[in-house]
mmCIF file as Biopython writes it, N, C-alpha, C and O atoms, coordinates in Angstrom:
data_model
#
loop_
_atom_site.group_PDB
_atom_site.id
_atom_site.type_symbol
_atom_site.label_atom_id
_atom_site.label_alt_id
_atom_site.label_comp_id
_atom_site.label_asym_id
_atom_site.label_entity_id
_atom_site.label_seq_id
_atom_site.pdbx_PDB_ins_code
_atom_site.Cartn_x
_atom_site.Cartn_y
_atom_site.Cartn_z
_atom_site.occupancy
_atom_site.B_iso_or_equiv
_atom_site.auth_seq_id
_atom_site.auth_asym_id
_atom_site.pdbx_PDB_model_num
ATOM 1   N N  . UNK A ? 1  ? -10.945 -21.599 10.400  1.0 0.0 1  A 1 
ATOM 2   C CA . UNK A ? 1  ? -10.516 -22.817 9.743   1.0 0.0 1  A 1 
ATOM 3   C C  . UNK A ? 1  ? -9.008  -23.009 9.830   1.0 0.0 1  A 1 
ATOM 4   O O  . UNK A ? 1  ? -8.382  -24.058 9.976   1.0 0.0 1  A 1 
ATOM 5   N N  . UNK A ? 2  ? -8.638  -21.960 9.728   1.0 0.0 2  A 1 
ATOM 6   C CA . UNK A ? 2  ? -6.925  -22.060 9.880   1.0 0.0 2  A 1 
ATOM 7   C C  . UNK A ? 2  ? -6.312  -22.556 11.412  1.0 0.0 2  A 1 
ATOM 8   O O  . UNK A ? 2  ? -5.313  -23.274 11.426  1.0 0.0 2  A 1 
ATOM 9   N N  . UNK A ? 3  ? -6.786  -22.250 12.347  1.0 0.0 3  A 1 
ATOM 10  C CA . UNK A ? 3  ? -6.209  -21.960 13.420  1.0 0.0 3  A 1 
ATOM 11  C C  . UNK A ? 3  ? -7.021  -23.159 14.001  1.0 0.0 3  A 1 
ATOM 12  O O  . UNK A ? 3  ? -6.567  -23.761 14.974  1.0 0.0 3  A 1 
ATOM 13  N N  . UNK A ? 4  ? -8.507  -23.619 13.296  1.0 0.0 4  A 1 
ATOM 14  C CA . UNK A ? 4  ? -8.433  -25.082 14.468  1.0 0.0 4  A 1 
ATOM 15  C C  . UNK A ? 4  ? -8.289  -26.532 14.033  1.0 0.0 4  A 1 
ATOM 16  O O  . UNK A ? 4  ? -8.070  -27.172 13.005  1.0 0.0 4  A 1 
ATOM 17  N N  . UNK A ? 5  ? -8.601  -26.799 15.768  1.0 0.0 5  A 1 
ATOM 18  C CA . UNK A ? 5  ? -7.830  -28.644 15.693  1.0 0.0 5  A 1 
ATOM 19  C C  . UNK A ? 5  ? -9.098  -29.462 16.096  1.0 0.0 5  A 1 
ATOM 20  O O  . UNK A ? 5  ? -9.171  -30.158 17.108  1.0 0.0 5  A 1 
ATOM 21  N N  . UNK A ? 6  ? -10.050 -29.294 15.208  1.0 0.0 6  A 1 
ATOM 22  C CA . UNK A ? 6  ? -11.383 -30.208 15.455  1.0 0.0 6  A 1 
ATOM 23  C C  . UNK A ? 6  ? -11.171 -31.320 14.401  1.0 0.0 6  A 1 
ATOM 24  O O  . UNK A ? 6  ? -10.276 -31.536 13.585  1.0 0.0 6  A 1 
ATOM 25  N N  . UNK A ? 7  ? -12.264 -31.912 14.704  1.0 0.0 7  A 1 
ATOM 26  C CA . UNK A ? 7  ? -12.181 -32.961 13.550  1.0 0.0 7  A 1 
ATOM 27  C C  . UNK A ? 7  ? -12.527 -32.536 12.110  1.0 0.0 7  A 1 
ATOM 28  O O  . UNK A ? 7  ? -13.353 -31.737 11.669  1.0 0.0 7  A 1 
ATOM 29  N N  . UNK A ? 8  ? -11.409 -33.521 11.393  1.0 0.0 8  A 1 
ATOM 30  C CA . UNK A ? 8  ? -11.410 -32.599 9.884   1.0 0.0 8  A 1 
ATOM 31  C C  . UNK A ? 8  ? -10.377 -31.613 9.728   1.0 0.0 8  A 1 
ATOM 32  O O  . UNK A ? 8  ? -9.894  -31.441 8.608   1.0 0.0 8  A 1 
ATOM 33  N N  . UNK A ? 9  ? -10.025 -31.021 10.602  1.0 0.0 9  A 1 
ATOM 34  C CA . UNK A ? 9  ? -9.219  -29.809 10.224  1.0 0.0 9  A 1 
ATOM 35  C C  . UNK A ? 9  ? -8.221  -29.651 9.745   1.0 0.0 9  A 1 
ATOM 36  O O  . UNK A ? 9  ? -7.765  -28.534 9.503   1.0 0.0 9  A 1 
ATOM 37  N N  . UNK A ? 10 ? -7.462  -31.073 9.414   1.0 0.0 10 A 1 
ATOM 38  C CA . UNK A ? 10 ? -6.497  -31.546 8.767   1.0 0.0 10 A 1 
ATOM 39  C C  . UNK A ? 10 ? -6.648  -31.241 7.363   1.0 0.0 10 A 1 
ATOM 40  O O  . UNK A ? 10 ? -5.877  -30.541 6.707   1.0 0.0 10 A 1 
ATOM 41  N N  . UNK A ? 11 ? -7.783  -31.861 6.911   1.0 0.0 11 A 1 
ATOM 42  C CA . UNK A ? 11 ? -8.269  -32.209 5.527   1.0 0.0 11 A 1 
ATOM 43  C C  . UNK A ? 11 ? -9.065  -30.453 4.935   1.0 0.0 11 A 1 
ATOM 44  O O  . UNK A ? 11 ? -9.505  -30.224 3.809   1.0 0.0 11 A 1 
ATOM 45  N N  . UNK A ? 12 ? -9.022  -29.553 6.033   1.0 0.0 12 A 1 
ATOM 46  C CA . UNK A ? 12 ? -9.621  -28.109 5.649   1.0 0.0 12 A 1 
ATOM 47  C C  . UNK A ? 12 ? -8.438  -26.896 5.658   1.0 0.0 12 A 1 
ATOM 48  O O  . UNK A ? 12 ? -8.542  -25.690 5.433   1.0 0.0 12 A 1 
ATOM 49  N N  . UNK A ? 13 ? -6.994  -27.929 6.096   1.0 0.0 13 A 1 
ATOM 50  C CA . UNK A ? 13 ? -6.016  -26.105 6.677   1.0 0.0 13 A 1 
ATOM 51  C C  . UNK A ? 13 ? -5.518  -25.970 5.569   1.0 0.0 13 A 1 
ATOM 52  O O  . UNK A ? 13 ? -5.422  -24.806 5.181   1.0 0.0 13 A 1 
ATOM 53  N N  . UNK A ? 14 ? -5.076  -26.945 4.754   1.0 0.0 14 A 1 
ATOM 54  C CA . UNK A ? 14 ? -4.233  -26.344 3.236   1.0 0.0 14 A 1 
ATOM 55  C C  . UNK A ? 14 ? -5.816  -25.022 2.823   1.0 0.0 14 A 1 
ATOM 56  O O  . UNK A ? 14 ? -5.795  -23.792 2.794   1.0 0.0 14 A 1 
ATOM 57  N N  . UNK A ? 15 ? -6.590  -25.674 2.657   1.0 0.0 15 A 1 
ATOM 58  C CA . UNK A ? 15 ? -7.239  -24.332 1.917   1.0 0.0 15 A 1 
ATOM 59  C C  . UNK A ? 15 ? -7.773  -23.514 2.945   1.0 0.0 15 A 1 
ATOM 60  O O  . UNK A ? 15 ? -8.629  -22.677 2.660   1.0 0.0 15 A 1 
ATOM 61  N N  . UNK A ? 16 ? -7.543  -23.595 3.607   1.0 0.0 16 A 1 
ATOM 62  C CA . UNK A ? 16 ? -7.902  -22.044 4.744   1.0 0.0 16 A 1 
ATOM 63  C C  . UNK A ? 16 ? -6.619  -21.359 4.572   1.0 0.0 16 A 1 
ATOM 64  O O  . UNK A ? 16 ? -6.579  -20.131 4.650   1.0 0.0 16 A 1 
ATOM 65  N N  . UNK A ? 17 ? -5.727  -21.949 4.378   1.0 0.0 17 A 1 
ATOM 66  C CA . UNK A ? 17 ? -4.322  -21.179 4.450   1.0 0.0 17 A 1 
ATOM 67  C C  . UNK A ? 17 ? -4.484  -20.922 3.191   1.0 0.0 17 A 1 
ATOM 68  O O  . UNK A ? 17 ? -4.411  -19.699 3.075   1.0 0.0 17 A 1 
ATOM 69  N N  . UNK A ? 18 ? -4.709  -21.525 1.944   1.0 0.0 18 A 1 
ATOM 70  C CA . UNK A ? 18 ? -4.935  -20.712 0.526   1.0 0.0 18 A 1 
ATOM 71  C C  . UNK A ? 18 ? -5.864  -19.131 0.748   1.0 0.0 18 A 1 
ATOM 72  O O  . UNK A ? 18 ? -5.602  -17.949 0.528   1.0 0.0 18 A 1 
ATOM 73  N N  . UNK A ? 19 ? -6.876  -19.773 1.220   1.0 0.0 19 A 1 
ATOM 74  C CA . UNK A ? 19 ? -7.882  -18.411 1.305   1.0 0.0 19 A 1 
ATOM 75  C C  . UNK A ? 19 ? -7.331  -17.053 2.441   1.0 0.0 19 A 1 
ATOM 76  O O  . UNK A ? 19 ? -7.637  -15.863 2.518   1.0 0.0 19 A 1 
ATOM 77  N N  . UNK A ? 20 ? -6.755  -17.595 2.914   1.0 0.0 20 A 1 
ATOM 78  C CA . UNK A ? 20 ? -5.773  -16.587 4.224   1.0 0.0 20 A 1 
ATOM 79  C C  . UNK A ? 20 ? -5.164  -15.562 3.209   1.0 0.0 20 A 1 
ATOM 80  O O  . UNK A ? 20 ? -5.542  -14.400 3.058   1.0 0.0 20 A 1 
ATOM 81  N N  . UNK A ? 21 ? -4.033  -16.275 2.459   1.0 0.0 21 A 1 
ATOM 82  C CA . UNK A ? 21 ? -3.287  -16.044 1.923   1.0 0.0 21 A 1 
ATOM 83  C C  . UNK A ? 21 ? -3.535  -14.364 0.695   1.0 0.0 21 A 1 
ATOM 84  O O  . UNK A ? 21 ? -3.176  -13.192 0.582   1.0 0.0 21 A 1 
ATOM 85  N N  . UNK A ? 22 ? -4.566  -15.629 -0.080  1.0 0.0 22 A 1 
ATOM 86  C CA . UNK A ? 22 ? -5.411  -14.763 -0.989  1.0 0.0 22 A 1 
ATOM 87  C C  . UNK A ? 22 ? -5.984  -13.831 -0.544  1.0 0.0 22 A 1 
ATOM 88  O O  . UNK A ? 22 ? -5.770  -12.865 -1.276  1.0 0.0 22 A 1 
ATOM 89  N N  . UNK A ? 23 ? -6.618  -13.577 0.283   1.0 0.0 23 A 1 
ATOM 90  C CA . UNK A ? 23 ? -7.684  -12.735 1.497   1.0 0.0 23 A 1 
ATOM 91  C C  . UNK A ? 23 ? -6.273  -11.305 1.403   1.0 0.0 23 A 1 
ATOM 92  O O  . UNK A ? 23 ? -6.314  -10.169 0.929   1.0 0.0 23 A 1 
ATOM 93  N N  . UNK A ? 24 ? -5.385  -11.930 1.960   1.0 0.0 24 A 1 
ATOM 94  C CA . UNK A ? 24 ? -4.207  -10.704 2.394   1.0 0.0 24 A 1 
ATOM 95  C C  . UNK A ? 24 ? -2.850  -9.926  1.431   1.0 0.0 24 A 1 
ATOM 96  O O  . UNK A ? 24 ? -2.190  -8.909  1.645   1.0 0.0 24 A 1 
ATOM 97  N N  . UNK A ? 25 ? -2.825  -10.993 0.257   1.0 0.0 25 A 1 
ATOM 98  C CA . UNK A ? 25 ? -3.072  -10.677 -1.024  1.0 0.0 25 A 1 
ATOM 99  C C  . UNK A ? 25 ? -3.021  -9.662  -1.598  1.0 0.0 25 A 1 
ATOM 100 O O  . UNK A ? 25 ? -2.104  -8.934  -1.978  1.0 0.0 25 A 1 
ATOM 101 N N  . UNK A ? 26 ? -4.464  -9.630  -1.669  1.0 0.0 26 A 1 
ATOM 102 C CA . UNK A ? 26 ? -5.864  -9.203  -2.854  1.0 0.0 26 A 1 
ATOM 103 C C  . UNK A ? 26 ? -5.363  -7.636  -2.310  1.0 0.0 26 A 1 
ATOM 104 O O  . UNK A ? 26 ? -4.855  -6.768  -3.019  1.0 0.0 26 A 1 
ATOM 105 N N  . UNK A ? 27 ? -5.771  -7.519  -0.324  1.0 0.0 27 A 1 
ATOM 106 C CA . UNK A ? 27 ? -5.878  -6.265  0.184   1.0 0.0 27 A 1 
ATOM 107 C C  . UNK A ? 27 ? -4.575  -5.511  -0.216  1.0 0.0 27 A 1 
ATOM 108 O O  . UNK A ? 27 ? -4.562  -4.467  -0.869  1.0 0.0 27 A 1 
ATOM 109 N N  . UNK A ? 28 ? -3.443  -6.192  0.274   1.0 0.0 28 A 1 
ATOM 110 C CA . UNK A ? 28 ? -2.164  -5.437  -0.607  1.0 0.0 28 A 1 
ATOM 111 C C  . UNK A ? 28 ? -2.092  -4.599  -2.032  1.0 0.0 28 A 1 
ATOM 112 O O  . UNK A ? 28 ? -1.648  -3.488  -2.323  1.0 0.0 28 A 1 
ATOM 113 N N  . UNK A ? 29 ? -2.689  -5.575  -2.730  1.0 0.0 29 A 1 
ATOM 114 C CA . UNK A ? 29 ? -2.558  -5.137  -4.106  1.0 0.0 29 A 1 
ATOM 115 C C  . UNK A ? 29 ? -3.472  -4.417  -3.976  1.0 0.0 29 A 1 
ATOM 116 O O  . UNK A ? 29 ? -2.939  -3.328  -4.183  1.0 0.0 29 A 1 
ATOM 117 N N  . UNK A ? 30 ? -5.040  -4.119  -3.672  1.0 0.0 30 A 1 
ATOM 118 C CA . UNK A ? 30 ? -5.710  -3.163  -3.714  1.0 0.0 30 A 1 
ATOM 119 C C  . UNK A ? 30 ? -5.439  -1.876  -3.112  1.0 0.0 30 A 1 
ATOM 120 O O  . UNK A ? 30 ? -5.577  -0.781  -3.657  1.0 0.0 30 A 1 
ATOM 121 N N  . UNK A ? 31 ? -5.082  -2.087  -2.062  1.0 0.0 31 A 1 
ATOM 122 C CA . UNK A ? 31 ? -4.989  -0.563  -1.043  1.0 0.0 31 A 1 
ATOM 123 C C  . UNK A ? 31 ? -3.385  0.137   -1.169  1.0 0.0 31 A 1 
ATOM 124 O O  . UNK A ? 31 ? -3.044  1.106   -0.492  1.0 0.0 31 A 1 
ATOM 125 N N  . UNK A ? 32 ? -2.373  -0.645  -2.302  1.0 0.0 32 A 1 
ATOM 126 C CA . UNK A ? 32 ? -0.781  0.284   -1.988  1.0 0.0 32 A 1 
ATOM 127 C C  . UNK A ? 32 ? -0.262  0.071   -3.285  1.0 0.0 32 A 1 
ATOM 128 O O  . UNK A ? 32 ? 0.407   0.862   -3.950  1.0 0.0 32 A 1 
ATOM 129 N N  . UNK A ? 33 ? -0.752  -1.438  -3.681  1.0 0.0 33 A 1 
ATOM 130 C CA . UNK A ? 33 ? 0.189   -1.713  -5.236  1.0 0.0 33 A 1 
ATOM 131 C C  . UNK A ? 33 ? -0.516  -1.087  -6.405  1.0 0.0 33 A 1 
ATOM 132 O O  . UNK A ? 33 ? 0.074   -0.429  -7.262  1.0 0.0 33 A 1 
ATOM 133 N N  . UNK A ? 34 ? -1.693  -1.304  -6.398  1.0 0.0 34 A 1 
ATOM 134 C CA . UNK A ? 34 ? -2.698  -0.477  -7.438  1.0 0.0 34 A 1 
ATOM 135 C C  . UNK A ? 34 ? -2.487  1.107   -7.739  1.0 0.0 34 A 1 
ATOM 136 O O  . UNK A ? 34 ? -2.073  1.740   -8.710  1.0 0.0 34 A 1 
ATOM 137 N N  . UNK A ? 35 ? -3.008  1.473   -6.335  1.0 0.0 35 A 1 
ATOM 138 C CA . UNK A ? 35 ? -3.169  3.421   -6.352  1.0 0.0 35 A 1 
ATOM 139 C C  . UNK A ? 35 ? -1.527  3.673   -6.771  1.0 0.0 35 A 1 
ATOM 140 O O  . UNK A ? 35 ? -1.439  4.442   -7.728  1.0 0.0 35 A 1 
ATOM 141 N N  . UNK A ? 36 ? -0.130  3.156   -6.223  1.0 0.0 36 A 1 
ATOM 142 C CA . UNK A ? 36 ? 0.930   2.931   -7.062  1.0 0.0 36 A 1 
ATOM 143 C C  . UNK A ? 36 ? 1.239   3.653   -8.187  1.0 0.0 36 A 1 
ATOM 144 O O  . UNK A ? 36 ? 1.557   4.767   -8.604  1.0 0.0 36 A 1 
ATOM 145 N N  . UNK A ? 37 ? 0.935   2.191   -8.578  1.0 0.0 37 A 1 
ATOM 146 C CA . UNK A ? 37 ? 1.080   1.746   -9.850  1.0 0.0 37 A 1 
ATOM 147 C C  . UNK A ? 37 ? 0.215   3.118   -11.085 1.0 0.0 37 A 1 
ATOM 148 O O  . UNK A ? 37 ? 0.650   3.633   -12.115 1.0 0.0 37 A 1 
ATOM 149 N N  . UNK A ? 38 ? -0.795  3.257   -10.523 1.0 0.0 38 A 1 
ATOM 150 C CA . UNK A ? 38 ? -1.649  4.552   -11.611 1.0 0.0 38 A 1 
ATOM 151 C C  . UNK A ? 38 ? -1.137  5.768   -11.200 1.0 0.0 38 A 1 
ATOM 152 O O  . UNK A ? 38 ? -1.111  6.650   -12.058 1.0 0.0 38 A 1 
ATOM 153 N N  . UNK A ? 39 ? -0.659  6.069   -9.926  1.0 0.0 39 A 1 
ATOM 154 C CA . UNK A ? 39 ? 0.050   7.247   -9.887  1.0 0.0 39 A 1 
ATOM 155 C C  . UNK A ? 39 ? 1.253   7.246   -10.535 1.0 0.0 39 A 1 
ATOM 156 O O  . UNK A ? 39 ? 1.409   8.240   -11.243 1.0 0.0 39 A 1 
ATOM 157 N N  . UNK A ? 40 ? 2.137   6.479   -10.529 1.0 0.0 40 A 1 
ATOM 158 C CA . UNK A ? 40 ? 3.603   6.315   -11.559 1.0 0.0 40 A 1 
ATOM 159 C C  . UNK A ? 40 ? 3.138   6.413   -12.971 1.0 0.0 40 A 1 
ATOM 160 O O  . UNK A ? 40 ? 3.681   7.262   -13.678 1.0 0.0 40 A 1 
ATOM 161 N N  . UNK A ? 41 ? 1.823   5.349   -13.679 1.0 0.0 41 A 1 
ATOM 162 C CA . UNK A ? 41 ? 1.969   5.500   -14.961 1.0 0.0 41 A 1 
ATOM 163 C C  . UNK A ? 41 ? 0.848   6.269   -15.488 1.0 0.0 41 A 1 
ATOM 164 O O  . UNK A ? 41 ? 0.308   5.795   -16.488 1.0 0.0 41 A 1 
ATOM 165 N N  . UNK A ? 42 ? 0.207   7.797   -14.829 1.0 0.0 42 A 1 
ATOM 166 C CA . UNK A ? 42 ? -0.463  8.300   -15.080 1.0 0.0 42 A 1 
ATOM 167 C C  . UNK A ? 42 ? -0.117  9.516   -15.701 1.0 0.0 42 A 1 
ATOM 168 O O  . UNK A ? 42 ? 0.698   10.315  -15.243 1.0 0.0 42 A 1 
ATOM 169 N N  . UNK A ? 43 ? -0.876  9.671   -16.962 1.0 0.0 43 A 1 
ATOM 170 C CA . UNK A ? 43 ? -0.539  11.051  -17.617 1.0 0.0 43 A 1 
ATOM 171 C C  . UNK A ? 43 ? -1.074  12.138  -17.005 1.0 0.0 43 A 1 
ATOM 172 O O  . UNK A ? 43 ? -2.182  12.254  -16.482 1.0 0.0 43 A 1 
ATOM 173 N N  . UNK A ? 44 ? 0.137   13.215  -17.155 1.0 0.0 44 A 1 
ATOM 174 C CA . UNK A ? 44 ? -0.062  14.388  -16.028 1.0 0.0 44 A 1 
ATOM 175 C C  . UNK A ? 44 ? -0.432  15.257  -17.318 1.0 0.0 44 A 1 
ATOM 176 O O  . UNK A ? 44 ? 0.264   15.323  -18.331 1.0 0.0 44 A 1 
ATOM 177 N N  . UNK A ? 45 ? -1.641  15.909  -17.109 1.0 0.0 45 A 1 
ATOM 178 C CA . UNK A ? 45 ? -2.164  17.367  -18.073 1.0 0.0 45 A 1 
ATOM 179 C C  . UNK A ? 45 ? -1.826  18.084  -17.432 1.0 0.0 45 A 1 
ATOM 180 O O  . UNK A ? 45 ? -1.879  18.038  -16.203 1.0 0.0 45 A 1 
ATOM 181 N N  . UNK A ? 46 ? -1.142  19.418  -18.477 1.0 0.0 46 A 1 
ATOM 182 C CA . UNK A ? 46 ? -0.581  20.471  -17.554 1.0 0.0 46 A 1 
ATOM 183 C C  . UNK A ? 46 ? -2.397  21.572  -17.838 1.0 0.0 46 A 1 
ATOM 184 O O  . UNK A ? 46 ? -3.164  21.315  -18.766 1.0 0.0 46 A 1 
ATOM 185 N N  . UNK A ? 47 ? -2.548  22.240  -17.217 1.0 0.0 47 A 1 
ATOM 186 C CA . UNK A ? 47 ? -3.557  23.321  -17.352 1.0 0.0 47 A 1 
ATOM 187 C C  . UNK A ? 47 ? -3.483  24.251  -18.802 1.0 0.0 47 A 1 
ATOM 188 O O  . UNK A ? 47 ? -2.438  24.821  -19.114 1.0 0.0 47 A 1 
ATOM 189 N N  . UNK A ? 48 ? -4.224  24.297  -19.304 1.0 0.0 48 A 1 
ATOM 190 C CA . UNK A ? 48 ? -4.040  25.438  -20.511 1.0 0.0 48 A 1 
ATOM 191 C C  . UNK A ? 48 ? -4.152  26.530  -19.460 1.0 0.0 48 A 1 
ATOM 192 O O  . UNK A ? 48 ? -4.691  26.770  -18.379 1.0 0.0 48 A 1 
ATOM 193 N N  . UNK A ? 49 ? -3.091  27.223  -20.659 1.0 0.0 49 A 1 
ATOM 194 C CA . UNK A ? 49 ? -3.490  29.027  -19.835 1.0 0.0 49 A 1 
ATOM 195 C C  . UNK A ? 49 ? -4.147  29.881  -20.674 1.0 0.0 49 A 1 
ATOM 196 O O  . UNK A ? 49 ? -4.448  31.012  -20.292 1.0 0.0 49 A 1 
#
């Protein structure tokens, strides 16, 4: 949807480019900003001895 020039495709690229967008996003925040983010604000238990 993004990339063609058929008929209509005028009236379909703003939201293919929304959903692009979102699509690449989402994966960021899931796969680098998340695991992150819980490793920085995760409580570390030390082992009882």
């Amino acid at each position: 949807l993004l990339l063609s020039t058929g008929t209509g495709s005028e009236v379909q690229r703003p939201l293919a480019t929304v959903v692009v967008g979102g699509l690449i996003t989402s994966t960021i925040l899931t796969l680098l900003v998340i695991p992150a983010l819980y490793k920085w604000f995760a409580v570390k238990v030390e082992p009882e001895i």
